[in-house]
N, C-alpha and C positions, 0 to 999 in steps of 0.2 A: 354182916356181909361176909363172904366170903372171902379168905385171906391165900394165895399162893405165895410162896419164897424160891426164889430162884436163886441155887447154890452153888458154888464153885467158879462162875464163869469169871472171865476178866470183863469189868464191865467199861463200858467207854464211853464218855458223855460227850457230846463234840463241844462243849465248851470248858470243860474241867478236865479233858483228855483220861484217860484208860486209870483204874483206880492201882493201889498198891497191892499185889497179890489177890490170892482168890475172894470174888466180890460177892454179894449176897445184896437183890432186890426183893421188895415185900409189895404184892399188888394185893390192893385192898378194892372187894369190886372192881370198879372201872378204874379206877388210878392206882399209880404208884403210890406208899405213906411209908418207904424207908429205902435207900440207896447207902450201902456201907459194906465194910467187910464179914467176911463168912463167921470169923469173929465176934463181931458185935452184933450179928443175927441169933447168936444160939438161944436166948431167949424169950424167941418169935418162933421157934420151930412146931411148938405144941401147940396145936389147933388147926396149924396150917400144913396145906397141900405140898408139899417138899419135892422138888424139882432138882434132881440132882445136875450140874453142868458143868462139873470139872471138863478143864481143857476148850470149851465153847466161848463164844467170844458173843457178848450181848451188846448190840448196838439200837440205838432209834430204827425205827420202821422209816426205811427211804419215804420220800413224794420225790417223784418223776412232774417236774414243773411245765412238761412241755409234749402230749402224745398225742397220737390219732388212731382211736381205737380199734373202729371197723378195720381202717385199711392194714394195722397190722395185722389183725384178725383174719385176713382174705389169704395173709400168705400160709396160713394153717392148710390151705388146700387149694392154693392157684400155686404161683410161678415165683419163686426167688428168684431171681434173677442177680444176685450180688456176684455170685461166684461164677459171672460168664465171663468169660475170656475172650469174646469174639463174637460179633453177628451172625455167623453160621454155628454159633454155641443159641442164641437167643433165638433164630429161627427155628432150628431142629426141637427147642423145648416147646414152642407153639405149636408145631403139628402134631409133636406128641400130645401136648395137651387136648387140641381138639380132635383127633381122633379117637379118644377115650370119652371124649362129651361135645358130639358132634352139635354145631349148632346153637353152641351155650358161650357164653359170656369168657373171653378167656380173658382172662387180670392177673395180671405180672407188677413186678415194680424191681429197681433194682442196679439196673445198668446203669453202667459210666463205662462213656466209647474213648475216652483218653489213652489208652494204653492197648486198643484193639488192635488187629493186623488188618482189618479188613473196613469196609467204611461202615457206617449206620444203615441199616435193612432200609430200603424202598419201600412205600407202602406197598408196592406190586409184590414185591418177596412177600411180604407180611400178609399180604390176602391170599398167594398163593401157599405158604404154608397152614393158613388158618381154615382153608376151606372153604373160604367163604363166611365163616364166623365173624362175630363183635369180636375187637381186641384192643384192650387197653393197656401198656404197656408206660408205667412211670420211670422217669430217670430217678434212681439214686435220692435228687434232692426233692422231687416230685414239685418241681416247675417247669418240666415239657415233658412229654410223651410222646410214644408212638400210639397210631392209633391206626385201624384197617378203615377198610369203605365201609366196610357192613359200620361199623361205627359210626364213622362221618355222617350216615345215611337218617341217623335218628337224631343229629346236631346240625344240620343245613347251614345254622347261621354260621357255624364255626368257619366256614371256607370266606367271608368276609370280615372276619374279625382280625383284632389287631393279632401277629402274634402264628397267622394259619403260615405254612407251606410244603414243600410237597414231602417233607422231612419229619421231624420232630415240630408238632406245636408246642407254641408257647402262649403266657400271657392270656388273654381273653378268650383266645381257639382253645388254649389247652383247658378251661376253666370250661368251657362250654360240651368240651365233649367226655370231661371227667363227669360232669353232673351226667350227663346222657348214661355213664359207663356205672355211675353210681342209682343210677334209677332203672336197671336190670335186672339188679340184685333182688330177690324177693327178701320179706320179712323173716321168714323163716333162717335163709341165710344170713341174712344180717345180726340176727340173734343170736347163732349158734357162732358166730366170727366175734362179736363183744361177749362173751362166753366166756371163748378159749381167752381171748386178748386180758380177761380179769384175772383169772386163774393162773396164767404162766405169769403175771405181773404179782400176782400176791407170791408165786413160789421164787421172787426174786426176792424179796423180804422188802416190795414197794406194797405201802397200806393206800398211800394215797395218791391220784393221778390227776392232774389238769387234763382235761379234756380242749384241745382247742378246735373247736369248730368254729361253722360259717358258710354261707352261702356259696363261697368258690373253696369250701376244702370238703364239706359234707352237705349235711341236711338238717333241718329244724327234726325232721321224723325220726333221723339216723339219732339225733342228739337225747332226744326223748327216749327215744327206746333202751340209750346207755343207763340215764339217768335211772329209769325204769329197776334195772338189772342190778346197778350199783346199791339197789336202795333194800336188797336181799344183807340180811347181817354176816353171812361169810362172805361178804363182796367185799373188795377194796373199794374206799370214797373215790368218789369223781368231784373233783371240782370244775362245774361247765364253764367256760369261755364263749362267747359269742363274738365274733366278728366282722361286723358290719358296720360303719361310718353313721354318726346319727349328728344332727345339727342344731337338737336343743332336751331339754331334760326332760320335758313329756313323753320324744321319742325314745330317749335312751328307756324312763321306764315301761314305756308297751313295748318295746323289744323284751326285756329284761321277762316283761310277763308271758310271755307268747312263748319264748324259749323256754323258760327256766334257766336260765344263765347266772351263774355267780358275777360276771360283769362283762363288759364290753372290750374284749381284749383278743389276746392270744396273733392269730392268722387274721389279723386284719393288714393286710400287705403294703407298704409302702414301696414296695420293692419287691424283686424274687431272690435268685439266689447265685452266687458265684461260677456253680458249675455250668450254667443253663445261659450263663451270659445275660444275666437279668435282674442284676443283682447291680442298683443306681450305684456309678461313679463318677467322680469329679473328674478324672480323665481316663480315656478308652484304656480296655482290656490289651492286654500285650498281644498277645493270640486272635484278635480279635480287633486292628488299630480303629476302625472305623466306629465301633460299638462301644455305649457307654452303660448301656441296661436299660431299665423299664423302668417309669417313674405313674406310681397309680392313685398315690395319692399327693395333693402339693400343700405346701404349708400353714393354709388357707381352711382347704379340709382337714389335717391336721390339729389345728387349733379350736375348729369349731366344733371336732368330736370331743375335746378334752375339755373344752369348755362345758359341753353340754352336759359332759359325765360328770367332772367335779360338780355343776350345779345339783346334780341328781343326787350327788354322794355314791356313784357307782365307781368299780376299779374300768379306767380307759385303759387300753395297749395298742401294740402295733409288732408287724414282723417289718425289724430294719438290719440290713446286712451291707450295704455297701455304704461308704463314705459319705457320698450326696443324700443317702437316705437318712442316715443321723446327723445330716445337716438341715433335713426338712422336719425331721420328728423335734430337734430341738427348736425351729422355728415356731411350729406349733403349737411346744410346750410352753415359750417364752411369750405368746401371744395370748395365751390363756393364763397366765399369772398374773400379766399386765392386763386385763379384763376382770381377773376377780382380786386373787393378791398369790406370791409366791405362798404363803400358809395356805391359803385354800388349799393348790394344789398339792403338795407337799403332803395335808391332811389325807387328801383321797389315795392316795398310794397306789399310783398307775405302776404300769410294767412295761418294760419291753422286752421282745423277743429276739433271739441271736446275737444282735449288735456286733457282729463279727470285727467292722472297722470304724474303732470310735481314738478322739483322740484326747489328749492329757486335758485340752481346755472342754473339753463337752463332756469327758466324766465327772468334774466337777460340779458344772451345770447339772448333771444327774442328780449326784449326788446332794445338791442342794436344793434340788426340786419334787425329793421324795421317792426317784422314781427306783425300780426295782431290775436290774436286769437277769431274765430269764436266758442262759446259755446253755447250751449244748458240748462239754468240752470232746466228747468223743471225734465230735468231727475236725478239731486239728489233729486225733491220733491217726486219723482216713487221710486226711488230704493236706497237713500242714509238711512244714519241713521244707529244706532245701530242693527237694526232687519230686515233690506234690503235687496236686492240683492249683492249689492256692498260687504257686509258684508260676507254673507252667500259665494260667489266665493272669494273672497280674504282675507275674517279674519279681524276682527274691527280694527287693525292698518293700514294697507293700507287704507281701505274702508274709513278712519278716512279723510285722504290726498285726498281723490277725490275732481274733480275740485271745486280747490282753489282759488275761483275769486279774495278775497279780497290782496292774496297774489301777483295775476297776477298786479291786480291794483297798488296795494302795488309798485311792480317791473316798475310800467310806460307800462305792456303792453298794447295794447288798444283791448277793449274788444267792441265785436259783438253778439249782441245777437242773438238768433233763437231760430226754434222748432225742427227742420230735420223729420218734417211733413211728414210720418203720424206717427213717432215714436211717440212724443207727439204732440199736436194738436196746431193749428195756434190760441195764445190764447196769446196774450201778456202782460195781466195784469196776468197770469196764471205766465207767465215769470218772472217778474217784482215780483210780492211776493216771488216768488221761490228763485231767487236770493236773496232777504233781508231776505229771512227767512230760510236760508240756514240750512241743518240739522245738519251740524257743526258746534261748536261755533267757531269765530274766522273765519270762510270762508264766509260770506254773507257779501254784500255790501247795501250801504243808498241805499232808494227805489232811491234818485233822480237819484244817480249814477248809477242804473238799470236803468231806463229811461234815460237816457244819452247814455248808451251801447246802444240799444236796438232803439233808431233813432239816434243820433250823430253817436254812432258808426257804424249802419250798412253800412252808408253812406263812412266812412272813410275805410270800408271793400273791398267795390268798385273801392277806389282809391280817391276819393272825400275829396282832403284836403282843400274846402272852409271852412272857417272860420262858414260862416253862414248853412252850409247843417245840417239840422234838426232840427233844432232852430226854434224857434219864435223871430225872431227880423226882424229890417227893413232893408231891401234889399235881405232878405234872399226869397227863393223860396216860392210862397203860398202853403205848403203841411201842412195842417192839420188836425187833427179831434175832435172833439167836443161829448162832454159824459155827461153823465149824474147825473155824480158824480166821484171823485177820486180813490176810491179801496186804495191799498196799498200807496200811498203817501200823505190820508190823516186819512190812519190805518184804512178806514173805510173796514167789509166784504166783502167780494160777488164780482162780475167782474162790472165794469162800463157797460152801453149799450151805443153802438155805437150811434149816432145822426144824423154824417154827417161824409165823410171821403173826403177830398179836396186833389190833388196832380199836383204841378204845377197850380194851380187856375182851374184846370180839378175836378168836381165833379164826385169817383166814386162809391158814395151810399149813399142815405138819402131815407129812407125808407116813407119820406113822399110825395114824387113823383112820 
């Protein structure tokens, strides 16, 4: 087989941390079969393809445990909307839009009105700067939208569902008229949108992405057609997620088969999200005294899905963000141990998604249940802190306890990194600081240990309890990528630039090709 040695770089293992001077890998075929110094490579240099890397910094090839591929794909060529400043900044970028593509679909995502001078657009502003066009417009966390009439008009039932009014939907209206805004979309588009969304995720030095879909995030056809794309060998892996509640293991596997799903997890919602006001608590929102958030699933369906998936041997998950909501996911879980046995479940290695407000007694319970938590750290560099969003909807006590990595660690759970892309963006030295530099003292974890989550763990998110998945050692899988300095684990500023990103001994991006 073919032998490469990759020479000079400081190589970094996230569990043996960064080696002693300049490091020297040997990919044999598809795997690595030597990890040691430049030194004890020389050799190994005859016969082999010699990669020079002085000064480059080789690390695991990220997994992003938590994206949505179309919809960051969309913003390749609709509406960012992150960097508005105001609702007469997000209107004026809609008529720009639809004047340039009269008549067509406009899709935005992006805004958070916390910090605007003026209120949130009317639907009336919003038809009248659209022309008359569809327009779907997600908040930021993408659990409300805006949306126009022309939209409304292909969703009918949305105007009775839980969740409609004359503002921003939420909950079942916003779920009804996303599906509408997402069956617009032609195929052709939709391809060329997971396309891009593959390609700028491989040139982040991410090999492999969970895919969380589901009936109120995408589509069985949206999901298919990724899987389709990912299944090209310069593609980065997808691991599909499916999302949908099932009540015994026959259904979990005709879903399973119908999809293509690696399991039954990801965006299956118990909850929505903190900024949106929908995001289940134990007591109302500061900002908000009357409101406690959205409860869509209860512990009842909870248990019966995790029951059904441990009897199947599929992975169960759930999206759980506020307090009440990891007080329904642990009811569930605890109902379905006592139904089969705490090993069963344990065995099936569920997940869960955000867990933003969990506390010291139910990380435990995590922990001793197998379960896996999938987090997001970018989003306390967004909205944690003293002067946040977190803050400002729940009051600096709460806000204080948002995800609590170091305490999850703390507990033995095993942590998953991600972006839940396009909330924040597929950026995982972005990740990787966020988590070490956590806005809380006392919640941030060692950068290595963020590198550890963030490829060890994504991999273990999967199901993948090799010893060697995401490692740099020998016999482990060739998935790496190569940078051009360390970022956050060698304190230095700035994001590294990608070099080369390898998965499986599959090259899929070196921009000097």
């Amino acid at each position: 087989m073919n032998r490469t040695l990759l020479l000079g770089a400081t190589v970094v293992d996230p569990v043996d941390g960064p080696g002693h001077g300049p490091g020297a890998v040997e990919i044999t075929g598809h795997r690595i079969s030597f990890v040691g110094t430049a030194d004890e490579a020389a050799d190994r240099v005859a016969g082999a393809t010699v990669l020079e890397l002085d000064g480059a910094v080789l690390t695991p090839a990220f997994v992003d445990a938590h994206v949505h591929a179309t919809a960051t794909g969309l913003l390749v060529d609709g509406l960012d909307l992150t960097a508005a400043a105001s609702a007469r900044e997000v209107l004026d970028a809609v008529a720009a839009r639809a004047a340039t593509h009269p008549g067509a679909l406009v899709w935005g995502h992006g805004w958070q009105e916390q910090d605007w001078p003026d209120p949130v657009p009317s639907r009336a502003a919003l038809d009248r700067a659209a022309a008359g066009a569809p327009v779907y417009l997600s908040r930021i966390d993408v659990h409300s939208a805006l949306v126009s009439t022309a939209l409304l008009d292909r969703a009918p039932d949305a105007t009775s569902a839980i969740g409609w009014s004359r503002g921003p939907l939420a909950a079942a209206a916003h779920h009804l008229v996303r599906r509408a805004a997402l069956d617009a979309i032609d195929p052709g588009t939709r391809g060329r949108t997971q396309r891009a969304f593959l390609a700028a995720t491989a040139a982040r030095g991410v090999a492999v992405v969970h895919e969380c879909a589901g009936p109120d995030i995408s589509s069985a056809a949206d999901l298919h057609e990724l899987r389709a794309l990912a299944a090209d060998p310069g593609a980065p892996e997808v691991v599909a997620y499916w999302g949908e509640a099932v009540t015994t293991a026959e259904q979990a596997d005709a879903l399973l088969t119908a999809t293509g799903a690696h399991g039954l997890a990801g965006d299956l919602f118990i909850d929505g999200s903190i900024g949106s006001h929908t995001a289940a608590l134990r007591e109302p929102y500061t900002d908000a005294p009357g409101e406690r958030g959205r409860r869509y699933l209860d512990p009842d369906a909870v248990g019966a899905h995790v029951l059904a998936c441990t009897l199947a041997g599929v992975q169960a998950g759930f999206h759980v963000i506020g307090d009440a909501a990891a007080d329904i996911l642990l009811a569930g879980l605890h109902a379905a141990a006592r139904a089969t046995s705490t090993d069963a479940v344990r065995a099936a290695g569920h997940r869960v998604e955000h867990l933003e407000m969990v506390d010291a007694a139910q990380a435990a319970a995590l922990h001793a249940l197998g379960v896996v938590a999938s987090v997001q750290p970018q989003f306390d560099a967004l909205w944690g802190g003293p002067d946040g969003m977190y803050a400002e909807r729940l009051g600096p006590h709460r806000a204080a306890a948002m995800n609590p990595f170091a305490a999850l660690q703390a507990a033995g759970v095993a942590l998953a990194f991600g972006s839940d892309s396009p909330v924040t963006p597929v950026d995982p030295w972005a990740t990787v600081r966020a988590a070490a530099e956590h806005r809380t003292p006392g919640s941030a974890v060692a950068p290595l240990a963020a590198l550890a989550a963030h490829t060890v763990g994504g991999h273990r998110a999967a199901g993948d309890a090799s010893p060697r998945a995401g490692r740099l050692v020998a016999g482990a899988p060739a998935s790496y990528a190569i940078w051009d300095g360390g970022g956050p684990l060698t304190g230095a500023p700035g994001a590294p630039r990608c070099l080369r990103t390898v998965h499986r001994g599959r090259t899929l991006h070196d921009p000097t090709t």
